[in-house]
C-alpha positions in Angstrom: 44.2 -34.7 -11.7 42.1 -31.5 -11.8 38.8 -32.6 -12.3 39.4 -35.1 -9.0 40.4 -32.1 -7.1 37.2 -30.4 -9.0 35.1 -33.4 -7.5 36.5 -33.9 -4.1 36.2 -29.8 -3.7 32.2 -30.7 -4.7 31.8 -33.4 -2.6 33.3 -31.6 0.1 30.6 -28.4 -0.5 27.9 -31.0 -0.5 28.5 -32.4 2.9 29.1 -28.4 4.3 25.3 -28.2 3.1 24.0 -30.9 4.5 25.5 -30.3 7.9 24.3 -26.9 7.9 20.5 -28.1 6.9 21.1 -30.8 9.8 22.0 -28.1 12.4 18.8 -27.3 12.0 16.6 -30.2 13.4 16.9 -32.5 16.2 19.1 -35.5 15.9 18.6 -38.1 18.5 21.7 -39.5 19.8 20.4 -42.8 19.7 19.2 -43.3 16.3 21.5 -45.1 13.8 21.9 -41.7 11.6 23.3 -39.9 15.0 26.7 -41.5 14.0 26.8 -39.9 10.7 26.1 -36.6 11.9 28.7 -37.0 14.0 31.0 -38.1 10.9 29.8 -34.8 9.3 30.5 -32.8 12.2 34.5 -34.6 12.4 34.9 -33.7 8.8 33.7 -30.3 8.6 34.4 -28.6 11.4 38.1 -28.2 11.3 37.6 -25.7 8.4 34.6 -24.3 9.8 35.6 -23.9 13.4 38.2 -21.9 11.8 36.4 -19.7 10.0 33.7 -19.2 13.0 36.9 -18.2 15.6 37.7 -16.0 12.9 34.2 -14.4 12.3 33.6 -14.0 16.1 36.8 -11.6 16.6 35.6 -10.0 13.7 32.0 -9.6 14.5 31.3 -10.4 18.6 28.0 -11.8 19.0 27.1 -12.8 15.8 24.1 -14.5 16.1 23.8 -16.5 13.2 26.7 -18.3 11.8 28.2 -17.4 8.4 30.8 -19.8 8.0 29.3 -22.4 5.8 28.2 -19.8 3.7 32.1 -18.1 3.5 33.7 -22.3 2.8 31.6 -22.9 0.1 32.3 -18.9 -1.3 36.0 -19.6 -1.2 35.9 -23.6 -2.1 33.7 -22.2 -5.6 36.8 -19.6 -6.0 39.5 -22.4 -5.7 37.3 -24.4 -7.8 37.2 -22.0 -10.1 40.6 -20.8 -10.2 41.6 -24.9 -10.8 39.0 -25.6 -13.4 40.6 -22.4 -15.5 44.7 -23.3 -14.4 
């Protein structure tokens, strides 16, 4: 049961990446991979949006957001923390 939480924590991280390397280039909304991003967006950005509203009352005008970087932080300590339980 651990090592599926281990792999679903992975997967999860993986698709935090590649959202924030996305974020980065154009996505035309009327190519076939625009509905994927937006799939990436749904999935990610409950935990993110959290941790942005967070970061923002923390630190106003942040101009670069942190919060992938803090999720996959904390998701490597849970993973951790599981992986040694």
């Amino acid at each position: 049961m651990r090592f599926l939480l281990v792999q679903i924590i992975d997967i999860y991280m993986i698709i935090i990446i590649v959202r924030a390397v996305l974020s980065w280039f154009p996505i035309n909304p009327q190519s076939s991979f625009f509905r994927i991003y937006l799939f990436i967006i749904q999935i990610t950005e409950p935990v993110l949006g959290r941790v942005r509203e967070f970061l923002s009352r923390m630190i106003p005008n942040m101009a670069i957001d942190f919060s992938p970087f803090i999720i996959i932080i904390l998701l490597n300590v849970l993973r951790n923390f599981i992986l040694r339980a």
